[in-house]
C-alpha positions in Angstrom: 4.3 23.1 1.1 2.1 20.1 -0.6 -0.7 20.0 2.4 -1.3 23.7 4.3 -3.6 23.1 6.9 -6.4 25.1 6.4 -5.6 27.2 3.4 -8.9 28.4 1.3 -8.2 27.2 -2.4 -9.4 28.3 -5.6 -10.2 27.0 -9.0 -6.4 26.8 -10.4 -5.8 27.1 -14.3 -6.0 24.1 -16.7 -8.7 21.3 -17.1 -7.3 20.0 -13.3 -7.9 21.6 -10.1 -4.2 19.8 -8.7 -1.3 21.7 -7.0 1.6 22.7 -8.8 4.5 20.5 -8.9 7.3 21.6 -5.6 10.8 22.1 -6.8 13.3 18.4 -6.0 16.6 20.9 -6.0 19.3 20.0 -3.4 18.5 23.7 -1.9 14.8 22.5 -1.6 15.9 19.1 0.1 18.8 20.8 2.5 16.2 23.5 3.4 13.6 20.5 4.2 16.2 18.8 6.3 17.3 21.5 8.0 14.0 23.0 9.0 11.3 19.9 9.3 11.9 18.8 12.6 11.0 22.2 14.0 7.9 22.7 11.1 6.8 19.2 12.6 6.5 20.0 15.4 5.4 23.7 15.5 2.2 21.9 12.9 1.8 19.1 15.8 1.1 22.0 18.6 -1.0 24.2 16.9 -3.1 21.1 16.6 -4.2 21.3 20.2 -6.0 18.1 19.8 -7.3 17.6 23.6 -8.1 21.6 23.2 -10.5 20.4 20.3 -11.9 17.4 21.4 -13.6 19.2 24.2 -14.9 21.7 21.8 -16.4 18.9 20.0 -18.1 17.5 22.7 -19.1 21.0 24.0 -21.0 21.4 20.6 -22.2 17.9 20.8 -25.4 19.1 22.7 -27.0 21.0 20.8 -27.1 18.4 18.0 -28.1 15.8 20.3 -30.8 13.8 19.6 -31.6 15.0 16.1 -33.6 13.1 13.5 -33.0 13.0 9.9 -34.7 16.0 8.6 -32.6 18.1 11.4 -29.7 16.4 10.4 -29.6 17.8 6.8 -31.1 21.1 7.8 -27.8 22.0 10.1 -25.5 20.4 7.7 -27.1 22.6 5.0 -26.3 25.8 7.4 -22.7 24.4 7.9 -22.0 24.3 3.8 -22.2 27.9 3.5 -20.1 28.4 7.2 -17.6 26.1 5.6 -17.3 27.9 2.1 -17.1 31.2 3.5 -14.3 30.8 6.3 -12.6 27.4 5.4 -11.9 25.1 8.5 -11.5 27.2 11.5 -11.2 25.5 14.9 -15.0 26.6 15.6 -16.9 25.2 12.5 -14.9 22.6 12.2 -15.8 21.4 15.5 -19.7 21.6 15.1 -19.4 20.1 12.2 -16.9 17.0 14.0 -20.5 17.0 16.0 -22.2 16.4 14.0 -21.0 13.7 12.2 -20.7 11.7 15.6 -24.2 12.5 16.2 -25.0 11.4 12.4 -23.1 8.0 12.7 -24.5 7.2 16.3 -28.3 6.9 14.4 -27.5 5.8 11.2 -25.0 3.2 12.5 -25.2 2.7 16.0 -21.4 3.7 16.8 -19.7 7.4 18.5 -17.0 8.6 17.6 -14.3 8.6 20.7 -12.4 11.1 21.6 -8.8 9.5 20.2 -11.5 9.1 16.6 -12.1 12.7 17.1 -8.5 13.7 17.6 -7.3 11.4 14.5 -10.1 13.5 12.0 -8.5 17.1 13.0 -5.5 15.6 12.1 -6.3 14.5 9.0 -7.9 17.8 7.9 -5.3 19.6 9.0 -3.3 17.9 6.2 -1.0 15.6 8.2 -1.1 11.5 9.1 -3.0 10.5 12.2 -0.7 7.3 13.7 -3.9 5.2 15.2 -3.1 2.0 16.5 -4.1 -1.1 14.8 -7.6 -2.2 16.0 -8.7 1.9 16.6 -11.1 2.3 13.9 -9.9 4.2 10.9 -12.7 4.1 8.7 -14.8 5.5 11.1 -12.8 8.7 12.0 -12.2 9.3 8.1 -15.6 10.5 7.8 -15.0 13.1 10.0 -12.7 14.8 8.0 -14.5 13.4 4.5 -18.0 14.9 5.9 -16.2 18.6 6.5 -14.2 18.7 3.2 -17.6 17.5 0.9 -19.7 20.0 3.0 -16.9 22.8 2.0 -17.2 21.8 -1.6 -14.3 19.8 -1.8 -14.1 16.2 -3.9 -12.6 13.5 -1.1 -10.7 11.0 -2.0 -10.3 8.2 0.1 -7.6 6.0 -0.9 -7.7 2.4 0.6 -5.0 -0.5 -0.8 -7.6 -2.7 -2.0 -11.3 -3.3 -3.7 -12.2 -4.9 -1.2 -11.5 -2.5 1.6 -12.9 0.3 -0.7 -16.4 -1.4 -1.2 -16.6 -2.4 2.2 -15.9 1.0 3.9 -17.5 2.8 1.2 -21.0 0.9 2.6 -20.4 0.8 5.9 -20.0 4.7 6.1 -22.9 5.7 3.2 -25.6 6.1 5.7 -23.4 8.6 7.9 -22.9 10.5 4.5 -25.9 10.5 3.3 -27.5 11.5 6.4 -25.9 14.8 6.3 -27.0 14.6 1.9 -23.8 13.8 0.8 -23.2 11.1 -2.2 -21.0 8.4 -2.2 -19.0 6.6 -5.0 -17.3 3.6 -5.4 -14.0 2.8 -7.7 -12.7 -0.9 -7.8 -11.0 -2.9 -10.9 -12.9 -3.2 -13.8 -15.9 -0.1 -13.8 -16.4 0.8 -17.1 -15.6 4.4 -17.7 -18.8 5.9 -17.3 -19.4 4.4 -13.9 -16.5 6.1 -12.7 -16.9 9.1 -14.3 -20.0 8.9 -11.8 -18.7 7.6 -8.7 -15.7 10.2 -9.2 -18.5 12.9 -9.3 -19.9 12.2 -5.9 -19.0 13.9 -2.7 -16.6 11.3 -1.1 -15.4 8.7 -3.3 -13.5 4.9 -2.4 -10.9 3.9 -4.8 -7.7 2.0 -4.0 -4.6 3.5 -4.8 -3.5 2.1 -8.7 -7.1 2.4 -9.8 -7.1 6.3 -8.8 -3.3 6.3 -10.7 -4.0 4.7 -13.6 -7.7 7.0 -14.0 -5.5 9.9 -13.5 -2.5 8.9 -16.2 -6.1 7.9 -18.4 -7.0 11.5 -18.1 -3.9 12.8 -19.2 -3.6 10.8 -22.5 -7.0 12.4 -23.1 -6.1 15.7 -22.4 -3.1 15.8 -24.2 -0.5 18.7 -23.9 -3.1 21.5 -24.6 -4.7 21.7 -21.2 -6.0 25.3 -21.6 -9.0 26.2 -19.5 -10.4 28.4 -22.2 -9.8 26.3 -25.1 -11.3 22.8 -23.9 -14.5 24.9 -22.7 -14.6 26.2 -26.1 -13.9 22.7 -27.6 -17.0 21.4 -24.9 -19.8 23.3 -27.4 -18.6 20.8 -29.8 -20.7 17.8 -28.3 -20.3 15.2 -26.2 -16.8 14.1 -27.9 -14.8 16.5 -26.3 -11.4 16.2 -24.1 -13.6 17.6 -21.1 -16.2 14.9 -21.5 -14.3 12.1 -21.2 -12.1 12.8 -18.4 -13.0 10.7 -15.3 -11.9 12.7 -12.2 -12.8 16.6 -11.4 -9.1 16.9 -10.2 -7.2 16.0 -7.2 -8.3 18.1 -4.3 -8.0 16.0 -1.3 -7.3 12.4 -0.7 -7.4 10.7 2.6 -5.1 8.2 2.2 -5.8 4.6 4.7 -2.5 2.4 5.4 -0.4 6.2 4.0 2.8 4.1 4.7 1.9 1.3 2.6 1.0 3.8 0.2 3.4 6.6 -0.1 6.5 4.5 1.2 6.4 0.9 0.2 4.8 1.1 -2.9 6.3 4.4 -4.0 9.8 2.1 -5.1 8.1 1.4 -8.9 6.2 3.9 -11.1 2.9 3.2 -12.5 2.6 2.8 -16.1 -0.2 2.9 -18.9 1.0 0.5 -21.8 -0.8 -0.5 -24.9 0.0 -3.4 -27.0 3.0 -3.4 -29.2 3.3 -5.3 -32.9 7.2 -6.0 -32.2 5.9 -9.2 -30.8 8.3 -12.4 -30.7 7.6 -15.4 -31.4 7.1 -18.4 -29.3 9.9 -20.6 -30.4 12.2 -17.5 -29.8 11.0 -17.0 -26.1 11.6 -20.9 -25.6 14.9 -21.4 -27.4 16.7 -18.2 -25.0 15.3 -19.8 -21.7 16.6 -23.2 -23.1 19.9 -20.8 -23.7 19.9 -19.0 -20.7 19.6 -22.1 -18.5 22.7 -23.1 -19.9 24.6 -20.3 -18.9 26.7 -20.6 -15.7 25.7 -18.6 -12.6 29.4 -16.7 -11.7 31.0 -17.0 -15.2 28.3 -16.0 -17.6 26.7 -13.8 -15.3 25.8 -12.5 -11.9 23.1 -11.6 -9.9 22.7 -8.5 -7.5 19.9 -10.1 -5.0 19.7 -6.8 -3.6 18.9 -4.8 -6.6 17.4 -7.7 -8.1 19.3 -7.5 -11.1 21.3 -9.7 -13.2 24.1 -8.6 -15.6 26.3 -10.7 -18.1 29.6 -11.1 -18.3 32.0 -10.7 -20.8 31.9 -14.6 -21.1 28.3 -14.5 -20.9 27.9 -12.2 -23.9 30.4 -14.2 -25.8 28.8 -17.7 -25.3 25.1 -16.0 -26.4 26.4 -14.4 -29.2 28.3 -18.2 -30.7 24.9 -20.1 -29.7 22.0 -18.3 -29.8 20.6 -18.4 -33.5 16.6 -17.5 -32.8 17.7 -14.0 -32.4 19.6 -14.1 -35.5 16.9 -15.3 -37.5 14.5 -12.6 -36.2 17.3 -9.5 -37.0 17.6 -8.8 -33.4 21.0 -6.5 -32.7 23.1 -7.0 -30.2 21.6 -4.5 -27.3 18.5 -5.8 -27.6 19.5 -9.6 -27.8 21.4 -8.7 -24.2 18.2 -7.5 -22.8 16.4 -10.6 -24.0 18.8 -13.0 -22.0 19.0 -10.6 -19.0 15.1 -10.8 -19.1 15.2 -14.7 -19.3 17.3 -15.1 -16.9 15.5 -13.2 -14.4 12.2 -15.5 -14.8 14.3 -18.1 -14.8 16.2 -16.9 -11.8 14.9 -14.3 -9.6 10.7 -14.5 -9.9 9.6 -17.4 -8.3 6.7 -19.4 -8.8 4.1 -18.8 -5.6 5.9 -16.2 -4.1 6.1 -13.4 -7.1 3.4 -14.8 -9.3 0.5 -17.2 -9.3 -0.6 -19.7 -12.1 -4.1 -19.8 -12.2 -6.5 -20.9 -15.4 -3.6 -21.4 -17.5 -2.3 -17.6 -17.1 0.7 -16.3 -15.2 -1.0 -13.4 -12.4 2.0 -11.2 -10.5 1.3 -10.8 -6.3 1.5 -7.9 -4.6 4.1 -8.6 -1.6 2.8 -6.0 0.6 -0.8 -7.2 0.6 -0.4 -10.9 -1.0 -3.3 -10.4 -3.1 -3.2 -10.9 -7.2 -2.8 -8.4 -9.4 -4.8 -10.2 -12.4 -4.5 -7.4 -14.6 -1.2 -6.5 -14.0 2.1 -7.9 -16.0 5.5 -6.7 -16.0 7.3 -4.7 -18.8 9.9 -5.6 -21.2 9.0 -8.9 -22.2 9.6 -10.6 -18.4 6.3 -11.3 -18.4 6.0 -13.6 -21.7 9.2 -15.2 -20.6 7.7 -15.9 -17.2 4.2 -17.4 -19.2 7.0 -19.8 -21.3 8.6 -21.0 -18.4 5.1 -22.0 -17.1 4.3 -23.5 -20.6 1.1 -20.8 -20.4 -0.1 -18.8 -23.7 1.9 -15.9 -24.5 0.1 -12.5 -24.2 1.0 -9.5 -26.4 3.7 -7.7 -25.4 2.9 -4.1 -24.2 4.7 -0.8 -24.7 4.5 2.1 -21.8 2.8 5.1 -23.4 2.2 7.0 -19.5 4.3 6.8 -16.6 3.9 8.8 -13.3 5.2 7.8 -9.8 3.0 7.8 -6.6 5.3 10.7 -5.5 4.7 12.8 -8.0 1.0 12.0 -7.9 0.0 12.5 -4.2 2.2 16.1 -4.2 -0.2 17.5 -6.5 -3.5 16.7 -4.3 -4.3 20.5 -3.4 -4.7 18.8 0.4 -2.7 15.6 1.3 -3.4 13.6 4.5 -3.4 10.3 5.9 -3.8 7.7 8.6 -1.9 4.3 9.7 -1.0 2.3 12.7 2.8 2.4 11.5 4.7 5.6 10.3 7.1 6.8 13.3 10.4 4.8 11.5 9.4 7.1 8.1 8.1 10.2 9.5 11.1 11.5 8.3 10.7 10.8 4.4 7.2 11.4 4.7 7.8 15.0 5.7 10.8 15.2 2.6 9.2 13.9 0.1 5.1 14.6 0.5 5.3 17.8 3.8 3.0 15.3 5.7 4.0 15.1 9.4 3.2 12.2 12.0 0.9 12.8 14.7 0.9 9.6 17.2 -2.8 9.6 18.5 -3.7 8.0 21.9 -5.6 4.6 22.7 -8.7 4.5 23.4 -8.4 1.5 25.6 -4.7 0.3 27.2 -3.2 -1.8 25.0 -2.3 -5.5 26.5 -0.7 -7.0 23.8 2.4 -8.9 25.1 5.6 -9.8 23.3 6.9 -12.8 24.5 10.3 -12.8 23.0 11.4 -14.2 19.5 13.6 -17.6 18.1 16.2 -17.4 15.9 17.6 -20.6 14.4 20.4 -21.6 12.2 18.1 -23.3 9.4 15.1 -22.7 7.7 13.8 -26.6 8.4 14.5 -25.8 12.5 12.4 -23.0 12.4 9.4 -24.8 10.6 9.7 -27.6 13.2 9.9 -25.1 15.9 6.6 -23.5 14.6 4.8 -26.3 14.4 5.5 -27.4 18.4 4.4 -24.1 19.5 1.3 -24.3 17.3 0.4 -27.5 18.6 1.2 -25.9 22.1 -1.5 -23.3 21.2 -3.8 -25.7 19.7 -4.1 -27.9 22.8 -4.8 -24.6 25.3 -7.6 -23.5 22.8 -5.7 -20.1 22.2 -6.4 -19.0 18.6 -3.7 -18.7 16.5 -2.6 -16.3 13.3 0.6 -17.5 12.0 2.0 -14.8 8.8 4.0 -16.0 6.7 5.9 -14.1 3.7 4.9 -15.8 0.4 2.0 -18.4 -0.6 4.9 -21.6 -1.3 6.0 -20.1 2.5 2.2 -20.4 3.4 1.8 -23.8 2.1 4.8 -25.1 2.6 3.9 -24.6 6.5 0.8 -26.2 5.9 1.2 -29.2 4.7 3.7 -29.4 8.2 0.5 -29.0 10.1 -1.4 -31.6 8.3 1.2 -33.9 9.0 1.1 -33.1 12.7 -3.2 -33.5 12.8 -2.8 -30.5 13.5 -6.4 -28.5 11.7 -6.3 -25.0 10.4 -7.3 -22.6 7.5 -4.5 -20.7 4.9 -5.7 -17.4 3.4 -3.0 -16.4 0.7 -3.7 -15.4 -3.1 -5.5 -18.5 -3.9 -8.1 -17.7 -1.4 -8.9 -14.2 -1.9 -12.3 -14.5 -2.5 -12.9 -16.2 1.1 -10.7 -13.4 2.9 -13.4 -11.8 4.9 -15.0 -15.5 6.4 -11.7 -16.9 6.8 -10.8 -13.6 9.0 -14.0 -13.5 10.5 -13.5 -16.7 12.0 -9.6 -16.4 13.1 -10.8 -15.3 16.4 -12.0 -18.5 17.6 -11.5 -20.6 20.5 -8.4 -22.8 18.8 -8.3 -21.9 15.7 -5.2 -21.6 14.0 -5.3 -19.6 10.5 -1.6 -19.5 8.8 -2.0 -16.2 6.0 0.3 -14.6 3.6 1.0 -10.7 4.5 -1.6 -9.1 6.4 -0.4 -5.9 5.9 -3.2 -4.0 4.4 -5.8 -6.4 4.8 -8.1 -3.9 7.3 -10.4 -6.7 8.7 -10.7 -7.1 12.7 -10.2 -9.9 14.2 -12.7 -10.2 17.0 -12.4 -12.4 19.8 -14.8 -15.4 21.1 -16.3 -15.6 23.9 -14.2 -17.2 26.8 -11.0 -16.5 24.3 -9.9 -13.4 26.4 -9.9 -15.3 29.5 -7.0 -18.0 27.3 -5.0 -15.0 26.6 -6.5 -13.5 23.4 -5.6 -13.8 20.2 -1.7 -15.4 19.6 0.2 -14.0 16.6 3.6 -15.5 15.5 5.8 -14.3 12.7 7.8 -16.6 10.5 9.9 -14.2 8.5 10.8 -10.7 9.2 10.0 -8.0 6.2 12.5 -6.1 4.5 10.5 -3.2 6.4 10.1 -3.3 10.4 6.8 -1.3 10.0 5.3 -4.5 7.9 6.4 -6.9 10.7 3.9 -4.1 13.2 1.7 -4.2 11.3 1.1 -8.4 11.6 1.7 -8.3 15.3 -1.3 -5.6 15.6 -3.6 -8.2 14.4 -4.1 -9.5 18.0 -4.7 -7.4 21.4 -6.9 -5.0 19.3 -9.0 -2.6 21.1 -7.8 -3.2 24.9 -8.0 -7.4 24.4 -5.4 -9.7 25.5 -3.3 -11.1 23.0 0.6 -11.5 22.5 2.5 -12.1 19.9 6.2 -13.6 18.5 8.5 -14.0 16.0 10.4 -17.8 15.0 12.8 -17.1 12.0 16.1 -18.5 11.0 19.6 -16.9 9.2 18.3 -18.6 6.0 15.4 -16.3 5.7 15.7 -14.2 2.4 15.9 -11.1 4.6 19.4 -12.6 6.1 20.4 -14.1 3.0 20.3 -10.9 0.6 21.3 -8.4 3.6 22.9 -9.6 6.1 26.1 -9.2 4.7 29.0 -10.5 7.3 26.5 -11.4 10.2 24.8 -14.1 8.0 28.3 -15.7 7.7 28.9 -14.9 11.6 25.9 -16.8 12.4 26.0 -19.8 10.6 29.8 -20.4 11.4 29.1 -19.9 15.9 26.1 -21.4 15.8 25.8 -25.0 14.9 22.7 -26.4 16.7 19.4 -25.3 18.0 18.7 -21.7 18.0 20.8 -19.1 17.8 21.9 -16.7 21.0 19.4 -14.0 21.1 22.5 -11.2 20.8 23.8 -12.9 17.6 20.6 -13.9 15.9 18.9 -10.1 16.7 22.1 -8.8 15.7 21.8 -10.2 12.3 18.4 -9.9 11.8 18.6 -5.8 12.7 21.6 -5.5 10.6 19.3 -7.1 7.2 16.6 -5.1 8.0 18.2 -1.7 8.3 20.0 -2.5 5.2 17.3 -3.5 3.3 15.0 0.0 4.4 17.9 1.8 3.6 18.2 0.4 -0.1 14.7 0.9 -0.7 14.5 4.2 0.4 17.3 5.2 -1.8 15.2 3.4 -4.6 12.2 5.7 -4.0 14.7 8.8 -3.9 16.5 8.0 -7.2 12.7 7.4 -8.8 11.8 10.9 -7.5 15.3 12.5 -9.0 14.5 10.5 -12.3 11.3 11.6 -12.4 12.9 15.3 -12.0 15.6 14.4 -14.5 13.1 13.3 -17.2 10.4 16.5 -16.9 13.8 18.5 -17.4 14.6 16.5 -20.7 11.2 16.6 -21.8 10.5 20.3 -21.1 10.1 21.5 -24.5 7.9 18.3 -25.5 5.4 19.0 -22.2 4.3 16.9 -19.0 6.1 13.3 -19.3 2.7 11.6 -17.8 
């Protein structure tokens, strides 16, 4: 089991403190699938959260009212509590205590009773489902503050920088009212800064910064990981393997958005690559997209939208082989030259400009589809990424070669405690408890939630559904009701934009090209007729707060223009209004020429475009379809995360006598 909920644990051997890697058998799956609905549940009721709640409160008076100095006295007293009997109902719920009582006079803001129950989830080693708008990054510090006071290093892994510096100093006071330390990890600390911030109590990181530190601290180690011998090696100096290692080990992580996380992002490993010397030249990166363009979608080659892949044909190969000569003159063989094309013809093909990648100053930066934020630093492998920076006539970067690769599965089993908290989780509960032992706990409202759905519009074409957008937004716009409108790429984004401009109609887009103005753009999206048209927002962790006299319009309006290949995505953007008891209501207008319809529809695409000829399309037909993608498209992703798991098996197995892969 990856996440026991209260188990004591020790100092484990090696330079980490991390748990030791669970067994991917078929015996180990069948026996998951056969017993983890009844595990789930048996962990859910020994929870007792109501139970605890009240024991919190109980204990709430007699920290009530305590200044700073009495503050850190009783959390000093619970330290030792904590060390010596782990997280037992009792200390745990003084200690719940007072860190409600610390945040209501360092910040102004209690803990609620829903907060309360969400934190004994968490350190209980499960994820707390909190609806959108519940406040998250307040109840993670109950959990944080125990853990840190027991001795444990928290993790707390948001999906951004931004996220992780704003939480990270909104919640320092509460920590550092009861003397704990808090660190900070965004893109581009130098090393000893994180060495630092990775050091205190709590730390914020987002989730590829804490991978990458980790596959860092594995290159340095080596294969020779010996307790013993790198404390012998440490009376050497300050050049040691132990010195420059960055983390202490993975001992618990809190992980915000956990189905963003674990699930969406789990489909593609993380990699440490250097730069290689087998670089090509310019003229040979120009002369096989000049190639590949000629090449005949259907004969030469075909493309598996679903996959995202593209193979040649037998003519394909035939026709490259006669014309190409740049690979000739450079020695390429044969293999490789077929991986060149296939790589061409993807940029050329399948990554499109402003939905999988930005240009900006002159350099080719990939997007992140489940945040739509840039990835600056990022690039993708195999030479895809110089082809993409020809066919945008940008300088060509070094190619880089993978020298670490680890998964986000295999890296979150080995926390010694596992937890998490998001407003979406019930459709994956499921493979959350297969792959990672975390179960779903579905925690209450605070407030009754009035957010309305108002029904959705299918049409046959992409241009009807733009057009049908912009009346409704203009509808909106003239009743003062402010208005998010999501959209799934920054062309989609701007496309719709420029629609609006040509209606008079005034707004704001936050995509990838306005990252920097997120927070104001947000912070203003609550306003009395204010329409704000935004890439995804899944991820993005900002509230939307209302106006004055916007509740009494109806709240905040939220329609949809595309559904994701993931239901839990398309939650996640409707949760953006009616947060916190408000009014709001939300909708979705898509067509059957959506890229969800058109790469999984299968059959009902054809269905609907060949009934329905005009307007939009009956709501049994249209929904039809629409369901039909979407499962489709969660179930192929899901078997992508399962095959990366059993490769990830299948290539520690191969490299056993070598030592870890990572």
């Amino acid at each position: 089991m990856f996440s026991t909920p209260l188990e004591k644990v020790g100092m484990p051997r090696g330079a980490y403190s991390e748990r030791r890697q669970p067994g991917d058998g078929p015996i180990e799956q069948f026996c998951a699938r056969l017993v983890g609905p009844a595990a789930r549940r048996l962990h859910i009721r020994r929870l007792e959260l109501k139970t605890f709640a009240q024991q919190v409160s109980v204990q709430g008076g007699a920290v009530k009212n305590f200044d700073g100095r009495r503050l850190l006295e009783f959390a000093g007293a619970l330290r030792l509590r904590l060390r010596q009997h782990g997280f037992n109902p009792e200390d745990a719920a003084q200690t719940f205590a007072l860190v409600r009582e610390a945040a209501t006079v360092t910040l102004g803001k209690r803990h609620f009773d829903v907060q309360i129950m969400g934190g004994w989830i968490v350190l209980n080693g499960m994820i707390a489902e909190m609806d959108t708008g519940e406040g998250k990054t307040l109840t993670a510090t109950l959990p944080a503050c125990t853990a840190a006071l027991a001795g444990m290093p928290v993790h707390i892994v948001t999906v951004n920088d931004y996220l992780a510096k704003r939480d990270a100093g909104l919640m320092k006071p509460v920590y550092e009212a009861l003397g704990l330390s808090v660190g900070v990890v965004t893109h581009g600390l130098h090393p000893a800064a994180r060495r630092q911030a990775y050091a205190c109590d709590v730390t914020y990181c987002t989730n590829k910064e804490l991978v990458f530190d980790y596959l860092r601290d594995r290159i340095a180690l080596g294969q020779k990981t010996s307790r013993i011998q790198l404390q012998i090696e440490r009376l050497g100096g300050p050049s040691s393997r132990l010195s420059r290692l960055l983390l202490r080990g993975l001992h618990f992580a809190i992980v915000d958005e956990a189905d963003s996380v674990l699930i969406d992002e789990a489909r593609t490993p993380l990699i440490i690559s250097q730069g290689s010397e087998a670089m090509l030249d310019r003229r040979v990166y120009q002369a096989t997209l000049s190639l590949a363009a000629e090449l005949e979608h259907g004969k030469d080659f075909v493309i598996e939208e679903r996959g995202r892949v593209i193979r040649l044909t037998d003519a394909g190969r035939a026709r490259i082989v006669k014309n190409d000569r740049s690979c000739d003159e450079w020695g390429i063989g044969a293999l490789h030259r077929e991986e060149i094309f296939c790589q061409a013809l993807t940029a050329q093909h399948l990554m499109q400009r402003d939905t999988h990648y930005v240009v900006k100053d002159n350099k080719v930066q990939i997007v992140d589809e489940y945040t739509g934020r840039v990835m600056a630093d990022r690039s993708w492998e195999h030479g895809l990424h110089q082809f993409i920076e020809a066919k945008e006539g940008c300088d060509i970067t070094s190619r880089r070669d993978p020298i670490s690769r680890i998964s986000y599965q295999r890296f979150f089993r080995r926390y010694r405690r596992l937890a998490g908290m998001t407003g979406t989780a019930r459709e994956v509960r499921g493979e959350l408890w297969s792959v990672y032992r975390l179960a779903v706990v579905p925690v209450p409202t605070n407030q009754p939630s009035r957010r309305r759905h108002i029904g959705d519009q299918v049409y046959e074409t992409a241009a009807q559904k733009w057009q049908a957008v912009v009346r409704r937004t203009a509808e909106l716009h003239n009743d003062k009701r402010p208005t998010l409108i999501g959209t799934r790429s920054v062309a989609a984004s701007e496309h719709l934009s420029r629609l609006l401009s040509a209606a008079a109609i005034p707004h704001c887009v936050l995509n990838a090209r306005q990252d920097e103005e997120e927070a104001s753009i947000i912070a203003q999206a609550g306003e009395a007729g204010r329409i704000t048209v935004a890439t995804n927002m899944a991820g993005r962790g900002t509230d939307i707060r209302l106006a004055p006299g916007v509740a009494e319009r109806g709240g905040l309006h939220v329609i949809g223009t595309e559904y994701h290949q993931a239901g839990r995505i398309d939650r996640q953007l409707h949760g953006r209004g009616a947060r916190q008891g408000d009014p709001g209501s939300y909708e979705m207008i898509v067509s059957l020429e959506d890229e969800l319809v058109t790469v999984h529809g299968g059959l009902w695409k054809l269905l609907g475009g060949r009934l329905n000829r005009c307007g939009a399309v009956g709501p049994w037909l249209g929904k039809a379809a629409l369901w039909w993608a979407q499962l489709a498209a969660e179930r192929l992703h899901s078997r992508i995360r399962r095959d990366l798991l059993k490769a990830d098996a299948r290539l520690e197995t191969a490299l056993a006598f070598a030592g870890r892969f990572e």
